[in-house]
C-alpha positions in Angstrom: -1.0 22.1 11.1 -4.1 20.2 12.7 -4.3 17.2 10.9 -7.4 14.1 10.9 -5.5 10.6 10.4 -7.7 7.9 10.4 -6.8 4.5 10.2 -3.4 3.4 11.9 -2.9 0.1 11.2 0.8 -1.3 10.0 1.0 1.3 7.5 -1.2 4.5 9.1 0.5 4.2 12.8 4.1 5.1 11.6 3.2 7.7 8.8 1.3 9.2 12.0 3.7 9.4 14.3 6.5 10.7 11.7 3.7 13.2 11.5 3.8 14.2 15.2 7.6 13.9 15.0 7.3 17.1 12.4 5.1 19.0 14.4 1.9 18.3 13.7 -1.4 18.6 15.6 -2.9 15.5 14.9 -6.5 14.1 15.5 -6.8 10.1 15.7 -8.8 7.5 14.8 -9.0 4.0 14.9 -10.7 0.9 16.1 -7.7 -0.6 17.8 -7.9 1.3 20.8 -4.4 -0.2 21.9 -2.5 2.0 19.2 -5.0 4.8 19.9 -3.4 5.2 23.3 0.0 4.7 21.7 -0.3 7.7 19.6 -1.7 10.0 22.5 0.8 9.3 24.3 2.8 10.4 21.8 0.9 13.6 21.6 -2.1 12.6 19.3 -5.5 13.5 20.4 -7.9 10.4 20.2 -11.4 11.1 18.7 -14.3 9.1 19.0 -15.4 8.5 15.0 -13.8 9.8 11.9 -16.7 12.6 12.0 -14.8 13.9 15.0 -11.5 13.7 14.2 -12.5 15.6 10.9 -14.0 18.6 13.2 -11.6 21.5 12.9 -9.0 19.8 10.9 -6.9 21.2 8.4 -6.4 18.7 6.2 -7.6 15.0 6.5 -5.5 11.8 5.8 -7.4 8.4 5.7 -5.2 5.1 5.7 -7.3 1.6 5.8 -7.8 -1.6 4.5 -10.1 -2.1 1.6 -12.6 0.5 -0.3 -15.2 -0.9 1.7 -13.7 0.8 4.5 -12.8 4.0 2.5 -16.5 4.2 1.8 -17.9 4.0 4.7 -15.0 6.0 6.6 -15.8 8.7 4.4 -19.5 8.5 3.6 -21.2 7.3 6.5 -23.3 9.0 9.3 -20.3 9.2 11.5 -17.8 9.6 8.7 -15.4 12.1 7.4 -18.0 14.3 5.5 -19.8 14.5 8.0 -17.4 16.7 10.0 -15.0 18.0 7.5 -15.3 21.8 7.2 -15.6 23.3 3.7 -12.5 23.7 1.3 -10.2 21.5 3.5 -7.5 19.4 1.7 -8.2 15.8 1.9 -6.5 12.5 0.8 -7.2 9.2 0.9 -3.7 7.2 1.1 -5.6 3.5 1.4 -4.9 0.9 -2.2 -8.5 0.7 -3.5 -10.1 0.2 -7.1 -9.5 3.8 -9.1 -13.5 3.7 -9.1 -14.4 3.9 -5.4 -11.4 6.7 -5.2 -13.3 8.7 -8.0 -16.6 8.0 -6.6 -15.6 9.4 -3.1 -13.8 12.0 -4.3 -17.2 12.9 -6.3 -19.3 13.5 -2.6 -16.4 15.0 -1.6 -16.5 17.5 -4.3 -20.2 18.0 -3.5 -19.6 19.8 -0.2 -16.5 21.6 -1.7 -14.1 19.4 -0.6 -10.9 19.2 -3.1 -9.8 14.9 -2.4 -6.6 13.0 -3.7 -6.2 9.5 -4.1 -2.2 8.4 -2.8 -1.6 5.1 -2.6 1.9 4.3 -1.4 4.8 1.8 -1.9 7.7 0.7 0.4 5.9 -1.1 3.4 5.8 -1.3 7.0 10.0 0.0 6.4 9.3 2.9 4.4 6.5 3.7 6.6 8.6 3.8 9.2 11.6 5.6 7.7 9.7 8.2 6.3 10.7 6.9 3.0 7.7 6.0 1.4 6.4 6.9 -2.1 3.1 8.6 -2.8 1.3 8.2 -5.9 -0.9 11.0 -6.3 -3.9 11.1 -8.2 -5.7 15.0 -7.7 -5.7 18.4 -9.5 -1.7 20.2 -9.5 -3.4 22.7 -7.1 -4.4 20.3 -4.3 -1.2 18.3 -5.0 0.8 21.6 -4.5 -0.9 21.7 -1.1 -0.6 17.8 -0.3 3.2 17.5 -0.8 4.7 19.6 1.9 2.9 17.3 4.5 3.5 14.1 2.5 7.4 14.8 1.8 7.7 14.5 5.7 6.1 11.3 5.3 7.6 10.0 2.2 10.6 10.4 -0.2 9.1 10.0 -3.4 5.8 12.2 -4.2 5.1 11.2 -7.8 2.0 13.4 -9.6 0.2 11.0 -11.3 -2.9 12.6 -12.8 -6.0 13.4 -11.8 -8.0 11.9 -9.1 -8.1 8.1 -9.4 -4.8 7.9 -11.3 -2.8 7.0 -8.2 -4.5 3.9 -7.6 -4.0 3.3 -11.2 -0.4 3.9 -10.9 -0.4 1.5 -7.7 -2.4 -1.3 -8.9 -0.7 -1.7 -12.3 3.0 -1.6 -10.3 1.7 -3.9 -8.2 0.6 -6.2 -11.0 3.7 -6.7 -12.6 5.6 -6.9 -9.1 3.6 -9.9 -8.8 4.3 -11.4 -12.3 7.7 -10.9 -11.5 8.3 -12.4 -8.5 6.6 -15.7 -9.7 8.9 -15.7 -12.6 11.8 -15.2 -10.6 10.2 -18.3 -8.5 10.2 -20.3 -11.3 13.7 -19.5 -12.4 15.2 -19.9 -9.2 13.5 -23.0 -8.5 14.3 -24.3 -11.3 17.9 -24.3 -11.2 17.7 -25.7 -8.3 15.9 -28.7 -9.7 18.9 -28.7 -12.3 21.7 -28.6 -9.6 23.2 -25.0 -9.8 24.7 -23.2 -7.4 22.2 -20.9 -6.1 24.7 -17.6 -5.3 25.9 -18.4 -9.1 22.9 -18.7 -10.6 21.3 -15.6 -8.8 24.5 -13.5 -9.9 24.2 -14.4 -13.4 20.6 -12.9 -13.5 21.4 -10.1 -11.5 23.8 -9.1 -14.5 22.3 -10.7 -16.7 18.8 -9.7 -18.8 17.1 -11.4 -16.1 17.9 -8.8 -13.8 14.6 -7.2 -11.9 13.9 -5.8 -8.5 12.8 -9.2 -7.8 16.1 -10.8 -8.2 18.1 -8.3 -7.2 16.7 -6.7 -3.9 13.9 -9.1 -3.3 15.0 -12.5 -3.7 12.9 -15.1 -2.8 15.9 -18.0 -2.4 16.7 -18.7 1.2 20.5 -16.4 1.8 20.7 -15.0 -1.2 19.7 -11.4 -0.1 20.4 -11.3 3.7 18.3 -8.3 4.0 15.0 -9.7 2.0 12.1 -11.5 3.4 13.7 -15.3 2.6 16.5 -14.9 4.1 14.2 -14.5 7.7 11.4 -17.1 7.3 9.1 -15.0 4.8 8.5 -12.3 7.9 8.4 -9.1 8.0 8.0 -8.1 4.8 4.5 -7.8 2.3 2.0 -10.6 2.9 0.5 -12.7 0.4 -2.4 -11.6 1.2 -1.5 -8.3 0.4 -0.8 -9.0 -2.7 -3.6 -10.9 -3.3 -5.8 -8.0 -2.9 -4.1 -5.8 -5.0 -3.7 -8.8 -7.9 -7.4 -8.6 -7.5 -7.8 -5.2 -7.5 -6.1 -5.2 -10.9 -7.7 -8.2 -12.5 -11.2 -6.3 -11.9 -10.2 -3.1 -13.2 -9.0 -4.8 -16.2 -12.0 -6.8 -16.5 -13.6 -3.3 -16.6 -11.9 -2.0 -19.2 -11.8 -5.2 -21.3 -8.1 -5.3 -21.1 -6.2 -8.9 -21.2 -3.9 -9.4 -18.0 -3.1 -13.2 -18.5 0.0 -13.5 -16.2 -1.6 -11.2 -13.8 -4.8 -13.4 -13.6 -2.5 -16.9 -13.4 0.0 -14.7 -10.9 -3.8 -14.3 -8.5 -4.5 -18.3 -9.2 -1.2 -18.6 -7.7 -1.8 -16.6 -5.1 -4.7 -17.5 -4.2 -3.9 -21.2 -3.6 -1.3 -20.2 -1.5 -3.8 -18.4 0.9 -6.3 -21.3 1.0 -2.8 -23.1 2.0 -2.5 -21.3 5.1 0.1 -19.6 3.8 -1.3 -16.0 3.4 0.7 -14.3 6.5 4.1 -15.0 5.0 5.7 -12.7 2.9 4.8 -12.6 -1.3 8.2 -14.0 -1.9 7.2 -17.4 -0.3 5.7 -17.9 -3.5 8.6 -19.9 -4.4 7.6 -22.3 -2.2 4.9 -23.8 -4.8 7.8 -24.8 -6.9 9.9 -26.4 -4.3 9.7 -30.1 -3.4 8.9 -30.2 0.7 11.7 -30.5 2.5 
């Protein structure tokens, strides 16, 4: 299949090139010209806007930062409508607010072009794995379409609803994955303070009622999960920043619905004063280090 991706930064470079790795024909796009010419050489064609690289395509994949870029990817003189031919698939695989994916997927519709929202969860590894999970807001036809092409990028491809109801799905996962991981902080930290032993204490939550994917998988105590983020200096993993955006993503959709999220908006405080800290390129899990005295 000859396939538009556009945007190929930590998360759209890998789900490309497991793309190529399946066969694909794949048209590129991307202001990094230094991972452009990574992916040709991998057999991706480079084009010179998004309007290009939509030219002939078969189905177009977009992958970038913020709905700012979504919107102007998509909508502007040199974007993806502009080039897109009539009844191609398209999908939009960036975490934005539910409302810009909507709105979007609204021009799209205009010039008979069927768009899904499909956010995704299991980072710069699952990217890379092919393990990723899709959350897929669009009409069961479309999604029928989508998922052969996204199972070869992903393991889980979850139909979520109509367009708009992936980021939905996203941002409110998201949410509480924040929460979480500052309650697991403050737990941790805590017995610290109080003079447990940290293996102990972290195996009685694990089978305990305490017990989350924060705890268990995702620690954020130095050695007790060699594999998570503390164990390596808070690298590698899914930046405070990151989840900054997405806590704010989900504070104003909430806001627009006139729906309470109290722990999420104190989880973004949090947050936030971490980033003004300097402290926004580690991962999330360094959270616990606003509990912790300075060494």
């Amino acid at each position: 299949m000859k396939i538009a991706f556009i945007g190929l930064g930590n998360m759209g470079a890998p789900m490309a090139r497991n793309l190529l790795k399946a066969g694909h024909s794949l048209n590129v796009f991307d202001l990094n010209h230094a991972v452009l010419a990574e992916l040709a050489d991998q057999g991706g064609h480079i084009s010179a806007s998004p309007r290009a690289a939509a030219q002939g395509a078969e189905l177009v994949i977009t992958m970038l930062p913020a709905a700012a870029h979504v919107r102007s990817v998509w909508l502007g003189d040199e974007g993806v409508l502009a080039g897109i031919g009539e009844g191609v698939p398209a999908v939009d695989c960036s975490t934005i607010d539910p409302q810009t994916a909507r709105d979007v997927a609204a021009a799209a519709a205009k010039q008979g072009v069927h768009m899904a929202d499909a956010p995704v969860s299991g980072g710069t590894g699952g990217a890379q794995a092919g393990t990723l999970t899709f959350m897929v807001g669009a009409q069961q036809a479309l999604f029928d379409t989508l998922h052969p092409v996204l199972a070869q990028m992903g393991r889980n491809i979850v139909h979520c609803g109509d367009v708009g109801t992936g980021q939905v799905a996203k941002i409110c996962n998201n949410l509480l994955l924040g929460i979480s991981m500052v309650g697991v902080s403050e737990a941790m930290a805590l017995g610290a303070a109080l003079g447990i032993d940290m293996q102990v204490l972290a195996g009685v939550i694990n089978s305990s009622t305490g017990r989350c994917w924060s705890s268990e998988v995702y620690n954020p105590w130095p050695g007790i999960v060699e594999t998570a983020p503390a164990s390596r200096g808070y690298t590698g993993g899914f930046g405070a920043e990151l989840m900054l955006k997405d806590l704010g993503l989900a504070t104003e959709a909430a806001r627009q619905a006139h729906q309470p999220v109290v722990l999420g908006a104190v989880a973004q405080q949090l947050y936030q004063a971490m980033s003004l800290r300097g402290e926004g390129g580690k991962d999330f899990s360094a959270i616990i280090d606003s509990y912790r005295k300075p060494e």
